[in-house]
N, C-alpha and C positions, 0 to 999 in steps of 0.2 A: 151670493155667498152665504155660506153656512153661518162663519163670523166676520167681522174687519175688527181691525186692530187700526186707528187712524191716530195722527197726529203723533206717530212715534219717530223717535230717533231711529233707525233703524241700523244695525252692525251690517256695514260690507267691508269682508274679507278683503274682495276683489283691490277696490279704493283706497284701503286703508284709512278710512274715515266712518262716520256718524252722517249717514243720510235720512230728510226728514221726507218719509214713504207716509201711505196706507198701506195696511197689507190684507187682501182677502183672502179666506180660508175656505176651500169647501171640499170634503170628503175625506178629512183627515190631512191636506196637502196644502200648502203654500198656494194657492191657485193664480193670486196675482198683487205684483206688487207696482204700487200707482201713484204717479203724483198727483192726482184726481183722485175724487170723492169716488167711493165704490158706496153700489148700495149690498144691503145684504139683512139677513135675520136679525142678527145681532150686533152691537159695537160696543166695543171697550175703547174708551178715551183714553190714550194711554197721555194726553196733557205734554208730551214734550219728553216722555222718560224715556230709556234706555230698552230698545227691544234686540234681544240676545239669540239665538241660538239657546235651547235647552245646554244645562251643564250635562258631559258625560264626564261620571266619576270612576275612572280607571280602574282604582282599586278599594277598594271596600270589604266590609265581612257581613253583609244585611242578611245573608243567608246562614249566620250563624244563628239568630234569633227560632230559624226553625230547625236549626239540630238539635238544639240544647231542650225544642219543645216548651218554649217560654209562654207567658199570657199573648202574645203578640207572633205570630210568627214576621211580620210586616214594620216591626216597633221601630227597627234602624232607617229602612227604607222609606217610614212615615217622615223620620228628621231629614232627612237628606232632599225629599221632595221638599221642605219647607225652606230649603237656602234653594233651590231652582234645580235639582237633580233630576233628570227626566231619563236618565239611563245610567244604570249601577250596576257595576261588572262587581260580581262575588267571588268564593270563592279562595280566596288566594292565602298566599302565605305557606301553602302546602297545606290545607286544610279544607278544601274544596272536596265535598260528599261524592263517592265513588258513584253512587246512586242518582246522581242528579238528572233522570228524569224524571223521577219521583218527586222532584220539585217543580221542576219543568209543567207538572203535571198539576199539580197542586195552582203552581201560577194560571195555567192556563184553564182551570176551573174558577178561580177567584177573583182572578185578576190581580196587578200589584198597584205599591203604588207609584213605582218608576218603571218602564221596560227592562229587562235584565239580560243579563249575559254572564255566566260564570265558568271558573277553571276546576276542573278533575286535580285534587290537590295528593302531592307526592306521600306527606305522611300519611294522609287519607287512606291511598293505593296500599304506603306497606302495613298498614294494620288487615286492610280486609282479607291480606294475602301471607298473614300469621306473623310478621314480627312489629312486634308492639313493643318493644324496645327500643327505644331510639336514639341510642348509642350502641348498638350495632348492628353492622352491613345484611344487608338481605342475602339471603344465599340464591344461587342459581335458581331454583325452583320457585322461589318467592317473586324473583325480578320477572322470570314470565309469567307467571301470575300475572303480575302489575301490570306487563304490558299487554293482556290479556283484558283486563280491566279498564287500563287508560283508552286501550283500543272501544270498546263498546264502548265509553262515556264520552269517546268525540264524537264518534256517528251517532250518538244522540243528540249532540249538540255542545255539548263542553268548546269553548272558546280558543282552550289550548291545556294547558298542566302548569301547576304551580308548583313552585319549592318554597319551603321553609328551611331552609338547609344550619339554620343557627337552632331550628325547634328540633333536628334529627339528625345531629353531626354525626350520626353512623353511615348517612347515606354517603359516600364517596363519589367522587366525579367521575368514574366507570360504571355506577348503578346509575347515575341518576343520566349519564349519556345514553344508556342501554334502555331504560323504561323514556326518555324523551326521544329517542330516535321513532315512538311509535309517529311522530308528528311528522313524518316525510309524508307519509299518507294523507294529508292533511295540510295540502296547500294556505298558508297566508293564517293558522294557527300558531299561537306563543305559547314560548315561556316563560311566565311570570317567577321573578327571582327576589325572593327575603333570602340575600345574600349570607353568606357561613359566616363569616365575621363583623367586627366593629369597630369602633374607633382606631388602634393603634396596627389593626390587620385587616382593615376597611380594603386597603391597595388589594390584597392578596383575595380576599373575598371577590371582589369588582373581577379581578383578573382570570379568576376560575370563570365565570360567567364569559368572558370574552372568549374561553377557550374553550367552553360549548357552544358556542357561537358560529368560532372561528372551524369547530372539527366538524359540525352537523350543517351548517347554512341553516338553523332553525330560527326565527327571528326572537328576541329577547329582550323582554323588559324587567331592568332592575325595579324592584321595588322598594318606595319609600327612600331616597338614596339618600335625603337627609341625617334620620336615626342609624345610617351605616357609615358615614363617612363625613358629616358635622363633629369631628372632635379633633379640628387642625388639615384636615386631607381632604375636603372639598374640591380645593383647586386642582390638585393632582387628580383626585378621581373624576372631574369633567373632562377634563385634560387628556387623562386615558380614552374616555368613551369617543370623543369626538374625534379623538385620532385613529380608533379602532375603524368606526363606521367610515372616515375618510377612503378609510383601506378596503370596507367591503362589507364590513361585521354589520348585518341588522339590528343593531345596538339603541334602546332608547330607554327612557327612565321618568320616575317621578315622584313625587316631594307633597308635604305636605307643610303647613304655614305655621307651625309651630317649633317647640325647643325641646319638648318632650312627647316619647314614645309611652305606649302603655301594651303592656302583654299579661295575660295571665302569671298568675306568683307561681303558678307548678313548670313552667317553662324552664329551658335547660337557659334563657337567656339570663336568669339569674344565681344561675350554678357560683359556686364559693369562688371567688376573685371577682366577682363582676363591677364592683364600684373600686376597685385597683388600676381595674379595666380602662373606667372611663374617666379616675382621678377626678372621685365626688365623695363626701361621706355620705352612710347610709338613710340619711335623715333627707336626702336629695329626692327618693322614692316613696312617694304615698300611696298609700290606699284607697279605691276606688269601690270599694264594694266590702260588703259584708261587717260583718259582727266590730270591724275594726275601720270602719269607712270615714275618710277625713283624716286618720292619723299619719302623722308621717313613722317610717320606721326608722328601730336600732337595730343591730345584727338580730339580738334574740327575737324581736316581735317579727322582722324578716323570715327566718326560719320559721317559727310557728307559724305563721299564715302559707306559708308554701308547704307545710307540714301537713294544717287542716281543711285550710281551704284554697287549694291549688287552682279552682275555678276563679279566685275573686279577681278581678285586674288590676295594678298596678300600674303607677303611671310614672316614669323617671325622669326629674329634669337633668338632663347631662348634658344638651348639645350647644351648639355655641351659633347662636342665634345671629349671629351678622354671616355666617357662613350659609343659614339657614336662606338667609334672605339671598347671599350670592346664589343658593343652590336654582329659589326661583324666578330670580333674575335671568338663569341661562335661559338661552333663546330654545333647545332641545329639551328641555325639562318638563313635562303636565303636570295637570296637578290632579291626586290622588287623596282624598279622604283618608284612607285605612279607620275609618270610620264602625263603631259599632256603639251601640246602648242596647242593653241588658237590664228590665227593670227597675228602668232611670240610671243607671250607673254604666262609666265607659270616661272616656274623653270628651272634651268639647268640639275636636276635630268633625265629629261625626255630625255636628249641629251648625258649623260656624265654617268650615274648610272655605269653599266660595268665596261668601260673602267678604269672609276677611283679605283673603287675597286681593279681593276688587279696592276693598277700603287702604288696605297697608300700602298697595302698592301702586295705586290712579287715582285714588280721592283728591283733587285738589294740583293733577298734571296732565297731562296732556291728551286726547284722543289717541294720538296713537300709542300711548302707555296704554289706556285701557284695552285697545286694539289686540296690543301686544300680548297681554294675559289672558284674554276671551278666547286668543287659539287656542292657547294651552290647556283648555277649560272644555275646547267645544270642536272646533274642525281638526286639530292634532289628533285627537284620541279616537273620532271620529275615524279618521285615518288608518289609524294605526290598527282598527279595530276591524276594517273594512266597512265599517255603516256608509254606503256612498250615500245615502236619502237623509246623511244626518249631519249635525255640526256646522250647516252653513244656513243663511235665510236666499232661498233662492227659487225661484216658480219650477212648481215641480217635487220640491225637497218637502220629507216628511211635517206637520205642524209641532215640533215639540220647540215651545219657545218662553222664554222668560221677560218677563216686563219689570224692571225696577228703575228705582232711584237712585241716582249716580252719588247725589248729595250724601242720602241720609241711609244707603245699604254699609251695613256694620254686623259684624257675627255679635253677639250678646252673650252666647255660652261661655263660661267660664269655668274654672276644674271647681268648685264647687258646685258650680248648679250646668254639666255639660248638657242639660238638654232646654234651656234657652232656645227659641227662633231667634232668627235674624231680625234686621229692621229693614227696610229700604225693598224688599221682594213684594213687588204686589198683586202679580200675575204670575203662575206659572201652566203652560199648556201640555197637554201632554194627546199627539195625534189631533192636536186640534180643538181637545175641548179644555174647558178650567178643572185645572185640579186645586188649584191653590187662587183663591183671593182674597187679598187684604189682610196677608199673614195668615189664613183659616185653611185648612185641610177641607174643600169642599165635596172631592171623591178622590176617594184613595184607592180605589180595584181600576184605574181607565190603563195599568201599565201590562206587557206583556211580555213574553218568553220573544227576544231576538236570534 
């Protein structure tokens, strides 16, 4: 064997339990897993800890770090490998780069430091195809464009098309079914939905989604469903979903482990009524970046930062956090980062999402609690995504794998310092080799274009 991993707990799906394997690794591949000593090049004592399945983070923005042209094109994607990400789907939100083989390309010169996967994002499409206005509809000419464009940026590889439909409320659910219908071509391809609404029109946002769903048979993951429908409608809005997909709808969704969202201050998300919206004063929404970082706002400093600096992020606490915690309690829920850092500045999500989940939600109960969360984390998304070689530990299946601490794995990021590592990650593998030990980034180029 290339490596063994010995003396680990190892996650079987199959079992629904913690079995105590070897595992040997040779040529990037699970090669065999033994109740017997394996010999091989290498071993990592993993002492009794928790061997996982690589996290795949559903949704993310790591490839925002190279539009914006930052020091770092890689700075999101370095945090995210440090909670145990070994594959970061981009893109999303409707923001996903028209061009993305150009990243593609980039990746596969460089290397990263998670494997990637990302969406062709819908605002994306209607800027390169001349309406930059995002509060109004594209016209004929513009939508075949888009699907002119969505079209090349899947056969290059794009995962599927994303919407942000609350960042471009012009687009209408006859544009955005006409430029999504290019995905028929394009078997077992999503898309990814930052739903049109929030709190008190969360229902109605959700239900547009089912009705692209329901008219195209395109499969469809809501995004983030917590910052859409944590403000009282949770239950209703699981409650929709599960009943849709009973019916037929390829309907599925996913959450992240907190109470508060964060978007850029120039977004239409915080257009005048928005904390009426979510019944919060505006002192609820900090500042995350810039000239004015750490302050919380009043109406006037709101406006002026979405005035001057429409780039900086904003983080909102609005949502109602026991709903948060129902959202990822559903058994049909993954879980999604929407993670980003921007030198140093962003959320803590993007450093801690994982980790915390494992801590808030199995520290201290049962195996099959932890059981239950690690799909959502790893053979769900897996699934959902089509990586058959990924999300399980099984002979055969890719080596993208995580070793920690059951005990002492805790996110540490906090909204003042979001880009904290976690504690408790002590290995993460990526194809087989170490990218991550002992909390240390040890190569960060072993990830690649999926």
């Amino acid at each position: 064997m290339d490596l063994i991993i010995a003396n680990a707990r190892v996650v079987d799906f199959d079992k629904g339990k913690l079995v105590e394997k070897d595992i040997g690794i040779k040529g990037g591949k699970i090669y065999s897993i033994s109740n017997v000593a394996i010999s091989g090049k290498n071993v990592i004592d993993a002492g009794g800890r928790i061997l996982s399945p690589g996290f795949i983070d559903i949704h993310n923005h790591t490839d925002y770090n190279f539009n914006v042209r930052g020091p770092d094109a890689f700075e999101t994607a370095k945090h995210l490998l440090l909670m145990g990400v070994t594959t970061a789907v981009g893109g999303n939100c409707g923001s996903g780069r028209v061009d993305i083989k150009t990243y593609f390309d980039f990746i596969t010169k460089n290397g990263a430091p998670n494997h990637y996967m990302g969406f062709v994002g819908l605002r994306a499409l209607r800027e390169s195809a001349g309406n930059e206005d995002v509060y109004s509809p594209s016209s004929d000419k513009q939508i075949e464009k888009m699907r002119q464009l969505a079209y090349s940026a899947l056969k290059s590889g794009a995962v599927g098309i994303s919407l942000g439909l609350e960042y471009t409320p012009g687009a209408d659910l006859e544009e955005v079914i006409k430029v999504c219908k290019v995905l028929k071509q394009f078997p077992g391809k999503l898309v990814s939905s930052h739903v049109r609404y929030d709190a008190d029109r969360a229902l109605e946002g959700i239900r547009e989604m089912l009705d692209l769903g329901r008219s195209t048979g395109i499969p469809v993951q809501i995004s983030h469903i917590n910052s859409c429908a944590c403000f009282g409608f949770a239950r209703e809005a699981l409650e929709m979903m599960d009943k849709a997909a009973r019916e037929g709808t390829d309907i599925t969704a996913d959450a992240y482990p907190y109470n508060a969202f964060s978007t850029s201050a120039g977004s239409a998300v915080f257009d005048e009524g928005c904390v009426n919206r979510w019944n919060v004063d505006y002192d609820s929404i900090l500042i995350a970046g810039g000239q004015h970082r750490g302050k919380r706002c009043d109406k006037k400093l709101l406006e002026y930062v979405r005035k001057t600096e429409p780039e900086v992020p904003l983080i909102a606490f609005v949502m109602n956090e026991q709903e948060v915690d129902m959202v990822l309690n559903h058994p049909g829920i993954m879980v999604g980062s929407d993670g980003n850092i921007n030198r140093g500045c962003g959320h803590p999500r993007a450093s801690g999402t994982f980790p915390r989940v494992i801590h808030r939600y199995t520290v201290s109960k049962t195996e099959e609690d932890l059981i239950f969360m690690l799909k959502k984390m790893t053979k769900y998304p897996a699934q959902r995504l089509g990586l058959n070689q990924k999300g399980e530990i099984a002979e055969g299946k890719d080596a993208d794998l995580v070793v920690f601490d059951w005990n002492s794995i805790k996110d540490r990021a906090d909204f003042e310092n979001p880009t904290l590592a976690p504690s408790g990650i002590e290995y993460v593998l990526i194809d087989g080799r170490i990218a991550v030990e002992g909390g240390k980034i040890k190569a960060a180029n072993l990830g690649k274009v999926l």
